[in-house]
N, C-alpha and C positions, 0 to 999 in steps of 0.2 A: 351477165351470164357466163363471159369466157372467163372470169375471176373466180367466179364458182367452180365453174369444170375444175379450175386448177388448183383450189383449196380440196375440194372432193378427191381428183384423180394424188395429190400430197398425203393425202388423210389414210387413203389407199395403203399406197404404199408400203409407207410408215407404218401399218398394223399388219401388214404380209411380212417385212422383214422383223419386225417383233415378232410376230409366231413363227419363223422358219428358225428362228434363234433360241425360241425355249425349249429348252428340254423338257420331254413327255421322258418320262418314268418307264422305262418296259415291266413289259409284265412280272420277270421276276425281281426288279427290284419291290416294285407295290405289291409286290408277295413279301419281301425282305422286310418292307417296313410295317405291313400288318403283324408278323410273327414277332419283332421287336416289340410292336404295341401288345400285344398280347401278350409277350414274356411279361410283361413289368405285374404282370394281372396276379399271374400265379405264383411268381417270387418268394410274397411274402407267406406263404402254406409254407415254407422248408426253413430247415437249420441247419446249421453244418456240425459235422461229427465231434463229441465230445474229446477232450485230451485225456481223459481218463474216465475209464470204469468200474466204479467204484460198489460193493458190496459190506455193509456196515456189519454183518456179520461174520466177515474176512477180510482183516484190514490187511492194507499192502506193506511187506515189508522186502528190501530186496533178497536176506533170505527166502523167505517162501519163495520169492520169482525164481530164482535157482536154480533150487528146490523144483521147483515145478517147471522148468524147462530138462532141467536134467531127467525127469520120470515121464515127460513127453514124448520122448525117443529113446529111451528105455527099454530095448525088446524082452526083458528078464517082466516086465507085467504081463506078459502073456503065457501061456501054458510049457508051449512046447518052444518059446523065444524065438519064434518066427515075424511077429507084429508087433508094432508101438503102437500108441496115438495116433503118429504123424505117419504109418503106414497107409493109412487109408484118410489122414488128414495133414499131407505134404503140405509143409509150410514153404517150400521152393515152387509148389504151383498152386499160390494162392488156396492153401487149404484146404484142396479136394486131392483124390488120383485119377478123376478125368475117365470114370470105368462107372459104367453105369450100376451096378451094383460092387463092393469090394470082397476081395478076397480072406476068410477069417483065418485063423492061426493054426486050422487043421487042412485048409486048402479050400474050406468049402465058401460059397457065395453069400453073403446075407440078403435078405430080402430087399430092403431098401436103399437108395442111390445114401452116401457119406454124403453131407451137408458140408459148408466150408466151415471152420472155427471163427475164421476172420471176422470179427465184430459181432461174434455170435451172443457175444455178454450182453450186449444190447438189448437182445430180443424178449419179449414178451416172458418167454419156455422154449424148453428143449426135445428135439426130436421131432421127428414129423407129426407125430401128435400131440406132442406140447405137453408130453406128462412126466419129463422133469421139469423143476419152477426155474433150473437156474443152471448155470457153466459147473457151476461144482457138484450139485446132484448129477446132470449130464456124465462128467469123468468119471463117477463111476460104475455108470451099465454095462459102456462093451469089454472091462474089465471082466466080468461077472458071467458075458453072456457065451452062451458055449457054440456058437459059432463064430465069433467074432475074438476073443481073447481068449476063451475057454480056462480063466482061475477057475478051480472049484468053488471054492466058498472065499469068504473075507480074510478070517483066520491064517488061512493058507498063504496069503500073499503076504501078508503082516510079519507072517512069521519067518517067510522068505526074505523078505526085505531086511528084518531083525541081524539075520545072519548075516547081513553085508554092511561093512566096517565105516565105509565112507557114508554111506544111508543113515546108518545108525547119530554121525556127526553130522551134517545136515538136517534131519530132522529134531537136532536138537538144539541147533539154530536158527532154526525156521519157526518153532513151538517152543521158547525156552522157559513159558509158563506153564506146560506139561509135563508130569511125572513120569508119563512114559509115553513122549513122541511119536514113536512110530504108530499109530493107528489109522484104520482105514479110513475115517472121519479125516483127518491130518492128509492124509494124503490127496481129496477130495478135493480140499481146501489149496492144497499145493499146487497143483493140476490147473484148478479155477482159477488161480489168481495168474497163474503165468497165462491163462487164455484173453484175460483180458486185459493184457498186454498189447496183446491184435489188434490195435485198431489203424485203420488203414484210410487218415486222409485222403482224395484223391480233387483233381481238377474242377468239380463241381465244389466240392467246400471252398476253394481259391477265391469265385465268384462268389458265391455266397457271402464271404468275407469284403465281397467290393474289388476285387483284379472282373471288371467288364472284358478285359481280353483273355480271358481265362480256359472262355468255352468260345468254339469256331460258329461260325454262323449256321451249319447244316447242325450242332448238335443244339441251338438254342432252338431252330426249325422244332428239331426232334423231341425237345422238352417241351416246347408248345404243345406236340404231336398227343404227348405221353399222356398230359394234363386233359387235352381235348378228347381224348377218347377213354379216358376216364380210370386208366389207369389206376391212375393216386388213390383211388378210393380206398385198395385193398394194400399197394405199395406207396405206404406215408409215412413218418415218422423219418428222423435221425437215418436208419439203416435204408430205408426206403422199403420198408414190409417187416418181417418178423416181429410184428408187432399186434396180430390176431389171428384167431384160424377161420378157416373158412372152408367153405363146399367148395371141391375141385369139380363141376359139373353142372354149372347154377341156368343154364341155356339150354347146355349140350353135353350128352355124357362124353367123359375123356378118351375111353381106351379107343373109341375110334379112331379119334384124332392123333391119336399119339401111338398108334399102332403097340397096347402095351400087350405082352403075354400073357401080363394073369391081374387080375383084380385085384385090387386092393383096396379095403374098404376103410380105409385112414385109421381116426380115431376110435369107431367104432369095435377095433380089433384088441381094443384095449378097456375100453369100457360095457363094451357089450350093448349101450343106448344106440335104440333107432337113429335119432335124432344127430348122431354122430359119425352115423355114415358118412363114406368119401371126403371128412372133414381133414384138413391136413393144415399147419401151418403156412401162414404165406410167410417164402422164405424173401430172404435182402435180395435187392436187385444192386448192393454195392460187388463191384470184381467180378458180377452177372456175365460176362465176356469172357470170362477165364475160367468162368468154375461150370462148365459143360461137362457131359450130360444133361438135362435138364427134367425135370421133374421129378417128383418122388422112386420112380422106378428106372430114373435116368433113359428117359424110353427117346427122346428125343437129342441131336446132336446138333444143331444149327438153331443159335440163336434168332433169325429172321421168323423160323419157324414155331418154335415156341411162343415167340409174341404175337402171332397170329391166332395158334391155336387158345391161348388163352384171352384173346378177345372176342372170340365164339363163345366159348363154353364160358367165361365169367362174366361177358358184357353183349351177350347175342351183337356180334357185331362180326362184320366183314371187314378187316381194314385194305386203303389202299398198297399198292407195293409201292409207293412212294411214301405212304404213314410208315412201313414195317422198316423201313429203310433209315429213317430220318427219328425214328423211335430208337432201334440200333444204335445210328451213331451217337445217339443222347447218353446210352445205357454205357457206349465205352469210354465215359468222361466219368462215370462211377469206377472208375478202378484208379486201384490205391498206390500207395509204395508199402510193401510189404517191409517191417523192421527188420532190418539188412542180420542184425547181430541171434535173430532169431530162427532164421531160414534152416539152421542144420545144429547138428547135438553141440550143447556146451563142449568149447575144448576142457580138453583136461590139462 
């Protein structure tokens, strides 16, 4: 019996200083390693950004690129050569000017918030209703439109451009199987092809490509977050959205939430179909962190808040302020390096 006690009171022991000695996991690491197992889940749904953007009906040549960075910032495209392109799509801040609606070439506001360019080649269609097919039909609306560039007509800029010496040799570089280069179609083409120039790897494609230390641990949280609350439905593909439209309002109507001043009924205002009400492109959530304002009427300025309010209104959902937080930090590992040689007009 006292042989026992002392194998029992031994036995003891030995399994007290065994368990004083394992480590128990605290809670947020066994949160740490849930969200790792879960990263691996959603992984494979993503790609990382192409090296080029490619349009078979405008091949690339480094004339046209030129060409079409030179007529980007260009203010002689606008009426009274007050605006470029890159007036109201600043390639030094990530493609937008950060003003919820932009100012046109006569002083007056346009309706809707400027969209970034950056990796816009990508997308589906152009404009918040998606009724250009493409970056080069896009170049040439706000040329055309009378609050935004206010040209009169095509002709008029054709023939303006004709009269300028260095234009005239350029586009005849850029098109040298055209009889007569300069035309608005050419120009379109020039435009487009230097936009999708833009494409702006950033630290998410790094991992994508295999760097596992790419992305911090609160933004792999935050990609979990993104995927789990279902984000990806609408923001998928390459760019992470602009790649469908959809109803801003599928829960809850917007203007509440986003305190906007005036309605706007998306695509609708272009087609006139019921059915196209409140429909707007979803736009990229790549450089989403830099290109505030937010929404089609730029009605909102804080990116926590936007991702809130669009998980109401697109996914009837409340999220936590630890999802809006940890969703954030995922969105600022989508921002890029903007191509350093492109930020400001070709020298001369």
């Amino acid at each position: 019996m006292k042989n026992l006690f002392i194998t029992v009171s031994i036995f003891t022991f030995l399994s007290s200083c065994t368990n004083e000695n394992k480590k128990i996991p605290s809670e947020d690491i066994q949160k740490e390693t849930i969200a790792e197992n879960e990263f691996s889940q959603y992984f494979s749904r993503y790609e990382k950004l192409p090296i080029s953007s490619e349009n078979l009906e405008n091949r690339r040549t480094s004339a046209k690129v030129e060409l079409g960075h030179e007529l980007f910032f260009d203010n002689r495209l606008s009426l009274t050569g007050n605006n470029s392109c890159n007036s109201c799509h600043n390639l030094a801040t990530y493609g937008v000017d950060n003003k919820p609606t932009s100012v046109g070439d006569a002083g007056k506001n346009g309706s809707r918030n400027s969209p970034t360019v950056l990796n816009a080649s990508l997308h589906i269609s152009q404009f918040w209703d998606g009724r250009a097919k493409d970056v080069e039909e896009q170049a040439g609306g706000p040329i055309l439109n009378p609050v935004e560039m206010a040209i009169p007509s095509k002709q008029f800029l054709v023939d303006k451009l004709k009269g300028i010496p260095s234009y005239v040799e350029q586009f005849s570089l850029a098109f040298p199987e055209s009889k007569d280069p300069i035309t608005y179609q050419n120009l379109q083409k020039a435009i487009g092809i230097f936009e999708r120039e833009l494409l702006t790897p950033s630290r998410f494609d790094s991992f994508l490509d295999g760097d596992e230390n790419a992305l911090t641990s609160k933004e792999k949280k935050g990609f979990v977050a993104f995927n789990k609350a279902g984000c990806v439905t609408c923001h998928s593909g390459v760019a992470l959205g602009g790649n469908m439209l959809m109803k801003f309002g599928l829960f809850e109507d917007y203007a509440p939430l986003t305190n906007s001043r005036k309605i706007d009924f998306g695509k609708f205002e272009s087609t006139g179909k019921e059915a196209d009400k409140f429909v707007f492109k979803v736009p990229s959530l790549r450089n989403v962190e830099k290109t505030y304002p937010y929404f089609h009427d730029g009605s909102v300025d804080k990116l926590e808040d936007a991702i809130q309010i669009m998980a109401k209104t697109q996914l009837g959902k409340t999220l936590s302020n630890e999802e809006v937080e940890n969703i954030a930090t995922f969105l600022s590992a989508l921002t890029g390096e903007i191509p350093s040689n492109y930020k400001s007009a070709p020298k001369k």
